[in-house]
N, C-alpha and C positions, 0 to 999 in steps of 0.2 A: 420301093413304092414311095411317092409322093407323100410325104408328112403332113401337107396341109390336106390332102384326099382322108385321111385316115382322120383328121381334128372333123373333118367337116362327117364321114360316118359315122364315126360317137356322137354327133350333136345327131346324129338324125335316128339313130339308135335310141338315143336321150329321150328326145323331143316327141318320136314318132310319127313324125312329118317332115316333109321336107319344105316346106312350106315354113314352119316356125324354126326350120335348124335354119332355113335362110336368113329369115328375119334377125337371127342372135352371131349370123356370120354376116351380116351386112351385104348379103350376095342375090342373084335373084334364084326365084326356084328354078329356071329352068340351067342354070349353072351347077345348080346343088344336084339337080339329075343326071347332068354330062358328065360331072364329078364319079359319081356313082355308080352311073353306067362302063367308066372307064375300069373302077376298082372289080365291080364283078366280071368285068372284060379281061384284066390280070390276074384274077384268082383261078378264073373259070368254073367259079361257082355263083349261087344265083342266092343273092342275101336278102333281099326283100319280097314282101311280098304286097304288092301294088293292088289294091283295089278300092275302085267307086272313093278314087280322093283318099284314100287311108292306106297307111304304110305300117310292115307289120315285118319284123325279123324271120328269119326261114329259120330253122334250128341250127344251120351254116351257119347264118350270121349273128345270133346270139351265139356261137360259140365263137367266132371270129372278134368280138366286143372284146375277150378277153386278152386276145392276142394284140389286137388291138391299141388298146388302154395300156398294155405291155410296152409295147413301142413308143408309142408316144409318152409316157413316162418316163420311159431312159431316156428319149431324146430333150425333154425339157427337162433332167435333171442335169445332164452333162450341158447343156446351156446354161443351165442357172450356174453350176459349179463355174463353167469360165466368164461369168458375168458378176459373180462372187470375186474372183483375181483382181479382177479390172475393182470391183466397187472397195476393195481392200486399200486401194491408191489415195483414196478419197476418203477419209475418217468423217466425212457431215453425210453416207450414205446410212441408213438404215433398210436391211429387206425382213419381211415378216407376211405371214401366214394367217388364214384364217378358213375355216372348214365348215361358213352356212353365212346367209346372210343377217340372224342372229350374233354371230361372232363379229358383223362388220357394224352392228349396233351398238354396238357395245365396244366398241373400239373409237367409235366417234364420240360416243357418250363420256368414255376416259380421259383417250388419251386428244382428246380435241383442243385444250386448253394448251399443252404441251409443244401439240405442232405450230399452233398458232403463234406463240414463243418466240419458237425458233425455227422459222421461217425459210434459214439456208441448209436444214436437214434438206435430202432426197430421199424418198420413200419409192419402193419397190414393193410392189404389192402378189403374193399366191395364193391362192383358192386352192385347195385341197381338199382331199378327204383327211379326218383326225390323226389315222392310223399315217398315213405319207408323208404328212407334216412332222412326226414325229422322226422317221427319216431321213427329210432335210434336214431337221435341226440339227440331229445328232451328226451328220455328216458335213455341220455348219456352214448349208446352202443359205439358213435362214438364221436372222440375229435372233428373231422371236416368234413367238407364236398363240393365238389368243384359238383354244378349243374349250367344249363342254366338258368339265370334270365331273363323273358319276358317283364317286367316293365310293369305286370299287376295289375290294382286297386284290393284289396280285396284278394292277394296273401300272403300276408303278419298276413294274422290273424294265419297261421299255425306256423309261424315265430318268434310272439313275443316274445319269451323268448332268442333269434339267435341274434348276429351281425354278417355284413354284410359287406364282404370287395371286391369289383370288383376287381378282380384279368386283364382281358381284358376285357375292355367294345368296343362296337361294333355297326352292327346293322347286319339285317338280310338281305338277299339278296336271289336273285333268282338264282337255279341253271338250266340250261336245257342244249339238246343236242346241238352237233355245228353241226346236221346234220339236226335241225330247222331254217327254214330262220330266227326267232327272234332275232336266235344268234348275227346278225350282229347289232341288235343296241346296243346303247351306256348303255340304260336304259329301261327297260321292266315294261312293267302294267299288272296290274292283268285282265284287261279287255281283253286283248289279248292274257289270256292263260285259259279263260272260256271252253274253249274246249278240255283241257287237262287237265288227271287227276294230285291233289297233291300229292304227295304222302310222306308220314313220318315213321318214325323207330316206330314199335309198339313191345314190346317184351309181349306175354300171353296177350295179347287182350287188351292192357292198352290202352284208351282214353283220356289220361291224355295230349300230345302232339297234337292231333285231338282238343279238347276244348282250348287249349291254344292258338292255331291257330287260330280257328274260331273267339275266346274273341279276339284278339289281331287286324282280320282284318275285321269286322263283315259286312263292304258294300263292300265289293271283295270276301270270300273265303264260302263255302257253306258246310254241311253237306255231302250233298251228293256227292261233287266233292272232297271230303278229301278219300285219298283210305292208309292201312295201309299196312308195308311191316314187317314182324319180324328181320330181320338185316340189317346193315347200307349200308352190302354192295352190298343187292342185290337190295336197294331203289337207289343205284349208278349207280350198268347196268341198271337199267330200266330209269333213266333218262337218262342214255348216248346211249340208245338206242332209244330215243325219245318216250316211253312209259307214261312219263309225266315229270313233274317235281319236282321240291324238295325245300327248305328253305333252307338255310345254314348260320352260323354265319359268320361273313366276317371276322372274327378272324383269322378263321383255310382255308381259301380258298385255302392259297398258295399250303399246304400242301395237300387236297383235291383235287385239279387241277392237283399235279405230281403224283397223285396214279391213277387219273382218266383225262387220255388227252382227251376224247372224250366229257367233261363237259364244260360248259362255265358259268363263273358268270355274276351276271349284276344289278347293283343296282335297289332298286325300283321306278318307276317313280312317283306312285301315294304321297298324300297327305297323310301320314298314319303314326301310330306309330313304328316304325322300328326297335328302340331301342332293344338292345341285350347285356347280359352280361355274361361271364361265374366267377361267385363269386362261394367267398370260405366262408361259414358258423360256427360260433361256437356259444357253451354257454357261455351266459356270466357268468355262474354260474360254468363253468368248472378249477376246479383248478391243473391242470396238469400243470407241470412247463414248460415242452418240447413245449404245445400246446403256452404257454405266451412267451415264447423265440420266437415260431415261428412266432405268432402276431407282436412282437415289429419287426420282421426282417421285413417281411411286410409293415408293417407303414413307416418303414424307405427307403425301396425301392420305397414305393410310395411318398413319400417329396422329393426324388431323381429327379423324373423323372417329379416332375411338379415344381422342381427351376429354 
């Protein structure tokens, strides 16, 4: 099957339109339904289900997401792996990773001063999920990788062969609407939002953000009161529309709070581990010279900022 039919299925799986999976493939809709109509044509199963403008997975095709996402993962990894050969020729290549557009905030916020620099690096850019980028690296598709650290026990076996640099350390904090009375205190408990759902970025049905949540607040947050949304921004109107709430790094608030005026943060009141980081990862068995330059700059920004 056609690998570009299957990018453009998960975007409409994603998306739930094909109308907006067009718009982020640059394609028109009635391409994205030809597309579509061909893959359910080859399956001989029937993945959508069509109605009054709205697109909605069959149980086929939510099961077919997996298989999916399956394929096109091995095939962009055994790409990246022979585009890693080729970038290995080139020592001014840097590729690296990043798992929300949070992590690409914070990557412009760092390492901006850096590239600016030096001008003749090449930069290779992946979007992953936390869990796959860890993958890459270890199988050192990727020189780096900038993910959410939860400062959870027993996270770190996936890790071992990684160092570990806190690029902004933090903590997490609650976000909800300012059209909940909550908003007005100072600090919020999980006990006083039992009745509203969490809600977290889920892209392809990952649970990975759901379990690290749950791990992380295990006498406040519940299985069943954890609800997922597939992008950031629609887990945004739903809490600014008091639909429930959200987790936020306190990192990136400021910048959250002027994209979204109808959000209010608020630390947490309870007794809990709060801890939050967004670090940058590498091998330590990576011998790229551009990745060693950019470590030492790193190191030395941070002796900076704690003389």
């Amino acid at each position: 099957m056609d690998i570009d039919k299957l990018k453009t299925f998960l975007n409409v799986a994603k998306y739930g339109s094909f109308k907006v999976a067009a718009e982020h493939l640059f394609l028109s809709p009635r391409a994205v339904s030809k597309q579509m109509n061909q893959v359910e044509a080859e399956l001989g199963i029937k993945l959508f289900n069509r109605k009054n403008n709205r697109t909605s997975l069959t149980d086929e095709g939510k099961e077919f997401t997996i298989t999916a996402n399956d394929i096109v993962n091995t095939y962009n990894n055994a790409l990246t792996k022979i585009k890693t050969k080729l970038a290995k020729k080139n020592n001014s290549t840097l590729k690296f990773g990043f798992s929300s557009s949070y992590q690409a905030t914070i990557l412009q916020s760092v390492l901006g001063d850096f590239f600016i620099s030096h001008p003749q690096i090449h930069i290779e850019i992946q979007e992953e999920s936390g869990r796959r980028l860890i993958n890459l690296i270890n199988e050192e598709a990727l020189d780096f990788i900038v993910t959410p650290y939860y400062h959870l026990a027993g996270t770190e076996k996936y890790k071992k062969n990684l160092t570990k640099i806190d690029l902004f350390p933090g903590e997490l904090v609650i976000g909800i609407s300012k059209s909940n009375p909550l908003s007005e205190q100072k600090e919020i408990s999980f006990k006083d939002l039992k009745n509203l759902k969490g809600l977290y970025y889920s892209p392809f049905g990952s649970t990975y953000l759901k379990n690290a949540f749950i791990d992380k607040f295990p006498d406040y947050l519940t299985e069943q009161q954890m609800y997922p949304v597939s992008t950031m921004e629609q887990r945004n109107i739903l809490v600014a529309t008091n639909q429930g709430f959200g987790l936020y790094p306190s990192t990136v608030t400021d910048e959250t709070e002027l994209e979204n005026p109808m959000i209010s943060f608020h630390p947490i009141s309870d007794d809990c581990n709060k801890s939050y980081s967004s670090s940058l990862w590498y091998s330590r068995h990576n011998k790229n010279t551009v990745l060693k330059e950019l470590v030492n700059y790193l190191i030395k920004q941070k002796s900076r900022v704690s003389a």
